[in-house]
C-alpha positions in Angstrom: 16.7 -20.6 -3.9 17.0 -23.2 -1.1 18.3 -20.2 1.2 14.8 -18.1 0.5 12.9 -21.8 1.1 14.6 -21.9 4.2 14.4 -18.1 5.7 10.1 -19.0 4.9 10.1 -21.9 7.0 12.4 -20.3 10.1 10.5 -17.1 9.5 7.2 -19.2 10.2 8.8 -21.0 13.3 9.8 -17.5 14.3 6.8 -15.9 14.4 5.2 -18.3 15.8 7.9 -18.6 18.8 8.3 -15.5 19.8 6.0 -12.5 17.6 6.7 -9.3 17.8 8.1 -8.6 21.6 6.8 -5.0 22.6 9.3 -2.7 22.3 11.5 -3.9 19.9 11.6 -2.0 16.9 9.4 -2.8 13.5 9.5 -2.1 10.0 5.6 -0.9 10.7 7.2 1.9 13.4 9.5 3.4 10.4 5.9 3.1 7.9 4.3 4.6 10.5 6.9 7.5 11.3 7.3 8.5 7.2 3.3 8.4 7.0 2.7 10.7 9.7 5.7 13.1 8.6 4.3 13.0 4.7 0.2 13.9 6.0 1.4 16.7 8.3 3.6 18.2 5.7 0.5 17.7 2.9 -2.0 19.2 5.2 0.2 22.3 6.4 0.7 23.3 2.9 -3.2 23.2 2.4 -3.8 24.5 6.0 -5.8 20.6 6.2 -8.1 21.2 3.4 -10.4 18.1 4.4 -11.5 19.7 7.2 -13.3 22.6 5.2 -16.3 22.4 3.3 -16.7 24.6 0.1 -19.7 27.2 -0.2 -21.9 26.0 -3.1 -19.9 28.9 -5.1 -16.8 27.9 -4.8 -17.5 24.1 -5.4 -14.5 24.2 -8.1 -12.2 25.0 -5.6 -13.3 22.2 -3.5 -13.1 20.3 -6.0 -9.2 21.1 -6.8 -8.8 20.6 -3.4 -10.0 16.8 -3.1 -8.3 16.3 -6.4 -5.1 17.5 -5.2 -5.1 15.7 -2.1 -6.1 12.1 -4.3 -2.5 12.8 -6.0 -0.9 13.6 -2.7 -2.5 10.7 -1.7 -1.3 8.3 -4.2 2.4 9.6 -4.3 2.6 8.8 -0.6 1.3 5.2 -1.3 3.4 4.3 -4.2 6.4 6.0 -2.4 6.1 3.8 0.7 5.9 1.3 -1.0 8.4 1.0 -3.5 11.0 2.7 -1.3 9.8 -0.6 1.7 10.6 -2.5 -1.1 13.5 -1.2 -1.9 15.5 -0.5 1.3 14.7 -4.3 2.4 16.4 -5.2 -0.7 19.4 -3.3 -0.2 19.4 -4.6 3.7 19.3 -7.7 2.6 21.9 -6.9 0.0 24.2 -5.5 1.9 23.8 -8.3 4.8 24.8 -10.8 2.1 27.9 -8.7 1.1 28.8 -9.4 5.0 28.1 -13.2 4.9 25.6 -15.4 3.5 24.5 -16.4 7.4 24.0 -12.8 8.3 21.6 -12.4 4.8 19.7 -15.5 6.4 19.0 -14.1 9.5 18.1 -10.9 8.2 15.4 -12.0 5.7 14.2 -14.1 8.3 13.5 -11.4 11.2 12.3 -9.2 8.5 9.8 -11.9 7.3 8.9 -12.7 10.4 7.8 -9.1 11.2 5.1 -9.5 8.1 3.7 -12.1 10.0 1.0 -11.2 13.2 0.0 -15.0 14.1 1.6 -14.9 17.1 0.3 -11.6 17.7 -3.1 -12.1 17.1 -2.8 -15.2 19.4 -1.3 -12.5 22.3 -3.9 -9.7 21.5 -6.8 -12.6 22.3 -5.0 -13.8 25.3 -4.5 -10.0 26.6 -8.6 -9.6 26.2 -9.4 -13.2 27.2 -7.6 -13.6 30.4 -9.5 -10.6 32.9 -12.5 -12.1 31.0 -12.2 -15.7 31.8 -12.2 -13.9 35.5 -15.2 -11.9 35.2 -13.4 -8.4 35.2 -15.2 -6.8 32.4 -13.4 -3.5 32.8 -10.3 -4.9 32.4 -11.4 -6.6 29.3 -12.9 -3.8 28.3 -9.6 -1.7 28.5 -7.3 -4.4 26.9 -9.6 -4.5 23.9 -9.5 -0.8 23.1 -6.1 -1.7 22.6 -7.0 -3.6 19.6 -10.2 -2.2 18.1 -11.0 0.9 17.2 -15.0 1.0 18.4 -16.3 2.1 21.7 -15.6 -0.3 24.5 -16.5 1.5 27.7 -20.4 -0.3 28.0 -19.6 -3.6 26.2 -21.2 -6.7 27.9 -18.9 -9.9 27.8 -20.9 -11.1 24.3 -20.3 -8.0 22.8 -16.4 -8.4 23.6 -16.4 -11.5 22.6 -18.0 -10.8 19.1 -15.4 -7.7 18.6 -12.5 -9.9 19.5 -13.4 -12.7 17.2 -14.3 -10.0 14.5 -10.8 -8.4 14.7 -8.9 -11.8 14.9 -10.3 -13.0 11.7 -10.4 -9.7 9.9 -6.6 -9.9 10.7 -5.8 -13.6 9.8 -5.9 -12.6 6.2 -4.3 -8.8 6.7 -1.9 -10.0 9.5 -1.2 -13.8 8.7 -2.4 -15.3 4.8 -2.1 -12.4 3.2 1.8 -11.4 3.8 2.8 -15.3 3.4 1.0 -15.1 -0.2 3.2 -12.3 -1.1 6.0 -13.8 0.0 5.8 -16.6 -1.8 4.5 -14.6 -5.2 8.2 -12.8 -4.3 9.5 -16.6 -4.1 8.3 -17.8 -7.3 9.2 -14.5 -9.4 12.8 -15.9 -10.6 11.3 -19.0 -11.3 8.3 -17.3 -13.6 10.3 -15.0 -14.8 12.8 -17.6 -16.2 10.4 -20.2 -17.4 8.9 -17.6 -19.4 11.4 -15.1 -21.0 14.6 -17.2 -20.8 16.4 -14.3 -19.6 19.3 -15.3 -16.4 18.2 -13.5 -13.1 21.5 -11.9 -11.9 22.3 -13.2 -8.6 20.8 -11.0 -5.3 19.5 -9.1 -7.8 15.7 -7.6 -7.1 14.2 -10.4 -8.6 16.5 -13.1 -7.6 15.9 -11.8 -3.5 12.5 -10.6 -4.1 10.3 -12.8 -1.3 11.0 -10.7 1.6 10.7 -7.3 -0.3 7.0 -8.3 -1.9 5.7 -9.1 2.1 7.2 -5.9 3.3 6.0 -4.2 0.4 2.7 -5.6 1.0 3.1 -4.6 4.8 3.3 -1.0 3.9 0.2 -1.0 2.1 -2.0 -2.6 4.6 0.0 -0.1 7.2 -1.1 2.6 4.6 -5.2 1.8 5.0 -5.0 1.7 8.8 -3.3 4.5 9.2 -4.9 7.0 6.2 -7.5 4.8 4.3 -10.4 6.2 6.1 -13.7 7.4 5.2 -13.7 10.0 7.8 -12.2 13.5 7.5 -9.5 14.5 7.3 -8.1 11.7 5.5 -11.1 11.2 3.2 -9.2 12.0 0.3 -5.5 11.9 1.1 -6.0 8.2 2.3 -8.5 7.1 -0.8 -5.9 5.6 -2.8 -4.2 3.7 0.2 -7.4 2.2 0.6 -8.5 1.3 -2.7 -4.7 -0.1 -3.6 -5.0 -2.4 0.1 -8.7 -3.6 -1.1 -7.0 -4.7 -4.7 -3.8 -6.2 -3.3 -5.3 -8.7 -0.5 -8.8 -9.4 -2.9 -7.1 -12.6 -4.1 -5.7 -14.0 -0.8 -8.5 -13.4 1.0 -10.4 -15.5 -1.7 -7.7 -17.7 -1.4 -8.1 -18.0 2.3 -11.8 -18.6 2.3 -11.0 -21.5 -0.4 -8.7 -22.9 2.0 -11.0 -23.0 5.1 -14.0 -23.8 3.1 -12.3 -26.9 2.3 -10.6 -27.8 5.7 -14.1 -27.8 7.4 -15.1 -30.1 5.4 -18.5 -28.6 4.3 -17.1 -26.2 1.6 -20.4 -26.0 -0.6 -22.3 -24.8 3.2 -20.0 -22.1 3.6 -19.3 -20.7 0.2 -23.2 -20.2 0.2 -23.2 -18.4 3.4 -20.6 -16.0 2.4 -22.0 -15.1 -0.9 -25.2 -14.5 1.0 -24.0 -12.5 4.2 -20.0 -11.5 2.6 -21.6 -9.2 -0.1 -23.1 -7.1 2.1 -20.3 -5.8 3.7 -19.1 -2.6 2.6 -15.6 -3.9 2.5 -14.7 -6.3 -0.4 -12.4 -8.1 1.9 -13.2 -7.9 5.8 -16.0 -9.3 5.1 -15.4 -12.4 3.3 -12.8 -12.8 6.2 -14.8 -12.8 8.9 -18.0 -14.2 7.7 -15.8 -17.0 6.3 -15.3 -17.8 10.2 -18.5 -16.8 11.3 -20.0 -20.2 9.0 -17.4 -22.9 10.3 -17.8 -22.1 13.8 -21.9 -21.4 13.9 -21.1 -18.2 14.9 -22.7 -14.8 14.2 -20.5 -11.6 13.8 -21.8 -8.5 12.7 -24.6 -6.1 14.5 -24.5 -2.9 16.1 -21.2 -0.9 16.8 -20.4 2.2 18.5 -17.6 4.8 16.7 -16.8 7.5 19.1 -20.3 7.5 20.0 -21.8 7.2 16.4 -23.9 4.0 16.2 -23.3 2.1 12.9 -24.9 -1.4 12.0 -22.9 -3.6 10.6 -24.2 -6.4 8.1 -25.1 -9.5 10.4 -22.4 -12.3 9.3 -23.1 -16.2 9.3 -25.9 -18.2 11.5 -26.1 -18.0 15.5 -25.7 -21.9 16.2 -24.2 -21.0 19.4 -22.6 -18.1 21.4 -19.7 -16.8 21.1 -17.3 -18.7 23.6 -13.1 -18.0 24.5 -12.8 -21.8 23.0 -15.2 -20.5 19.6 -11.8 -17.8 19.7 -9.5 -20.2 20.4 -11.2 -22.5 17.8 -10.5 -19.0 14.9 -6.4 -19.0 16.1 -6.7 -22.5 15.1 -7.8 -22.6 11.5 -5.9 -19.6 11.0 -2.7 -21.7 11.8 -4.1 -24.4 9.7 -4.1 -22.4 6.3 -0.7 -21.0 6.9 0.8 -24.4 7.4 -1.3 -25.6 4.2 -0.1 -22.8 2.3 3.3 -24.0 3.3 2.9 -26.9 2.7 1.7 -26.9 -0.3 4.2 -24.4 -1.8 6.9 -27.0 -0.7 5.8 -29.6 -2.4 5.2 -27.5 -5.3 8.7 -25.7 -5.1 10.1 -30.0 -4.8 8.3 -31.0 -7.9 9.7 -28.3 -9.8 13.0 -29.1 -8.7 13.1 -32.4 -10.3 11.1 -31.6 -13.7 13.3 -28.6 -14.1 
């Protein structure tokens, strides 16, 4: 257990020194690769269903149709998931067969991959430096690198706002999120021995289960970017990736809120602005994510956005104190840094107490 302590802590220094170079290869590319191969092979055997809508007579049809591509659907999510789960087991497995060094640095790139702080940190800096020079077409090009609304007519508030939108929506996704699962994977042997008094076999799943869980959990937030949409033709094959992602980060992104609430000093302030502008969000977490943010820095996110040329209005997030500034961006990195060392923190001192009560 001190070896999984200690792949968290280099996998946190790791991420934070170096990221996820471009070009080097990901456990998201091989998610991404077995996604795409599973929806064309679903949607050439129904000739893409989601595309066609039913004549009022043949509504049953449709019907088998949507149901069919839910089950689909939820196959490919609990596949990819499990089987992430289970081949960075047996990686790490077999490393540790090796030597118990080569195990370590394993788990530790492979952790390290769940996390995006660093890369949230380069995606700002990509957008923020031909802005900070006043080339607002260069801006607006490295930002449709990162979001997926139009950015061809932005003005420099309006890249702003979507820059500090997707950095906090992707603090919990990217950042809070994977570390809680990690260290839920961390504290399984431990639960599961104070409470059923059963031994946990050495490198066995449970006894290596911390990296697993945050690659598991990566596969399931790769799952709703890549399929859980709304939109055809993934309405349906994608609804279960999307309700399963919604479930899975609803308690660290509460979590994360907590945490920030707290850290600003003002908690009772901004738990009353996100139960006031959060809940009106269609999304049970991005939400709460970014309007957490919004509160502590006086910002407001939110407003109109354009979708391949569909206008949608998105709820207004958190009070306009003042405009939204590279430093107000700058000032987001930063908290979001804060809660993963606290989380960190915290679960060492936990993980040292328990160690001497034992």
């Amino acid at each position: 257990m001190p070896d999984q302590f200690a792949v968290l802590i280099l996998a946190a220094l790791l991420d934070y020194a170096i990221g996820d170079p471009w070009g080097w290869p990901h456990p998201v590319q091989a998610m991404g690769w077995a996604i795409d191969l599973y929806t064309r092979f679903v949607f050439n055997i129904w000739n893409n269903p989601a595309n066609i809508v039913p004549p009022a007579g043949d509504r049953p049809a449709g019907d088998r149709h949507k149901l069919l591509l839910r089950c689909a659907g939820t196959i490919l999510a609990i596949g990819l998931i499990l089987g992430s789960y289970t081949v960075s087991w047996s990686i790490v497995l077999a490393a540790s067969w090796v030597h118990p060094l080569l195990s370590i640095a394993l788990q530790t790139v492979l952790l390290a991959s769940c996390f995006a702080g660093r890369s949230l940190r380069a995606a700002a800096q990509d957008v923020l430096a031909p802005l900070n020079i006043g080339d607002l077409v260069k801006a607006r090009e490295r930002l449709s690198l990162y979001v997926g609304r139009d950015t061809e007519n932005l003005s420099e508030p309006e890249i702003l706002r979507a820059l500090l939108e997707t950095v906090t929506e992707n603090a919990v996704d990217g950042v809070t999120a994977p570390l809680f699962y990690a260290l839920v994977g961390f504290a399984l042997p431990h639960l599961l021995l104070s409470f059923t008094d059963l031994p946990i076999a050495p490198n066995s799943m449970w006894d290596l289960a911390m990296v697993p869980c945050a690659i598991a959990y990566k596969a399931a937030s790769t799952l709703d970017s890549t399929v859980g949409y709304k939109e055809a033709p993934y309405t349906d094959l994608g609804w279960f990736s999307a309700k399963l992602d919604d479930v899975l980060t609803w308690i660290p992104c509460r979590l994360t809120v907590i945490t920030l609430a707290l850290i600003s000093g003002k908690p009772t302030y901004i738990w009353q602005i996100c139960q006031r502008d959060a809940v009106k969000d269609a999304s049970p977490n991005s939400g709460w994510s970014e309007c957490v943010y919004a509160a502590i820095l006086g910002v407001q996110l939110g407003g109109i956005n354009s979708y391949r040329g569909v206008i949608k209005h998105k709820p207004l997030l958190g009070e306009p104190i003042r405009p939204i500034a590279p430093q107000v961006i700058s000032q987001a990195l930063q908290l979001t840094r804060y809660c993963f060392l606290i989380w960190l923190g915290l679960s060492l001192l936990v993980y040292t107490v328990w160690c001497f009560v034992r």
